[in-house]
C-alpha positions in Angstrom: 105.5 118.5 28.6 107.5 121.3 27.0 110.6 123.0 28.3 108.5 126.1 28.6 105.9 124.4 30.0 108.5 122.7 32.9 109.9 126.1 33.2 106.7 127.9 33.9 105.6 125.1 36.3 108.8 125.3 38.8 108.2 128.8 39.2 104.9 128.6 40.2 106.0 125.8 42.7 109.0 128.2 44.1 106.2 131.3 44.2 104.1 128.7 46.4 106.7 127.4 48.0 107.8 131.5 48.8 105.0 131.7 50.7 104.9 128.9 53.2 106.5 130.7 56.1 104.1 131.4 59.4 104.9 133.6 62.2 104.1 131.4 65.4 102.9 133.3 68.6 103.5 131.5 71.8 101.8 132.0 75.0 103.8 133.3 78.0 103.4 134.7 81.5 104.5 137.9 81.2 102.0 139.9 78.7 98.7 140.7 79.2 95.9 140.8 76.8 95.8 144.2 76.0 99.6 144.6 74.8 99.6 141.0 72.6 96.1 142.7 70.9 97.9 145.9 70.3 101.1 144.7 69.3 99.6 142.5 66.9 97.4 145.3 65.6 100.3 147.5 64.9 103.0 145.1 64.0 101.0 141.9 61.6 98.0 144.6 60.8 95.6 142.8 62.6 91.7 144.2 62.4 91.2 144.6 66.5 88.6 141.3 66.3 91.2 139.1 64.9 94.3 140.6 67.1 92.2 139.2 69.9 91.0 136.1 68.4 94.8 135.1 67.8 95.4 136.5 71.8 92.6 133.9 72.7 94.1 131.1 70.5 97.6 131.4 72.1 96.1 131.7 75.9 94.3 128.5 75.5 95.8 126.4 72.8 99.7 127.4 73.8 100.3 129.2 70.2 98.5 130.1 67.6 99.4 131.6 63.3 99.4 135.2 63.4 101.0 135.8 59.7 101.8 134.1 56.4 103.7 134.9 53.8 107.3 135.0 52.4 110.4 134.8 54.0 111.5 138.3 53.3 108.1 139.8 54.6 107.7 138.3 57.8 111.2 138.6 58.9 110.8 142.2 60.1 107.3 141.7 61.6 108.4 138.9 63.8 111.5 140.7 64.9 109.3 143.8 65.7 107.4 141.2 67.7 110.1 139.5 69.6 111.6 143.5 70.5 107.6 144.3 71.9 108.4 141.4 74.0 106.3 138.5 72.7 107.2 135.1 72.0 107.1 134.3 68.6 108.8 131.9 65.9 109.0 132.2 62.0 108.6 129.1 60.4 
């Protein structure tokens, strides 16, 4: 393999690897429904269907993947989600 070749490869891998980062919802007792669906709507730009699919996920399975992407991205959306209130990771 060439040096260019190697070069062009470990970029792609860093791009890939750029893009790995979740934000993680977690269920709590304090929000209902209504406010996870719209906060998720307005904050990750959730269609309503799949703001309330994710709302499901994290009432019965605990948590639940509301956004991928890089690093830089998600960092403001998950903060925006934490200040609404909900519990939520970046990973």
């Amino acid at each position: 393999m060439s040096t260019i070749e190697k070069v062009k490869e470990e970029i792609l891998v860093e791009e890939a690897i750029g893009l790995n980062h979740e934000i993680v919802l977690h269920n709590d007792d304090v929000n209902t429904f209504d406010h996870v669906i719209d906060t998720l709507v307005r904050v990750c730009n959730h269609d309503d269907l799949q703001a309330e699919q994710c709302a499901i996920l994290v009432h019965y399975k605990g948590k639940c993947t509301v956004k991928t992407g890089s690093l830089e991205e998600l960092k403001p959306q998950c903060s925006a989600l934490l200040d609404a209130g909900l519990s939520a990771e970046l990973i």
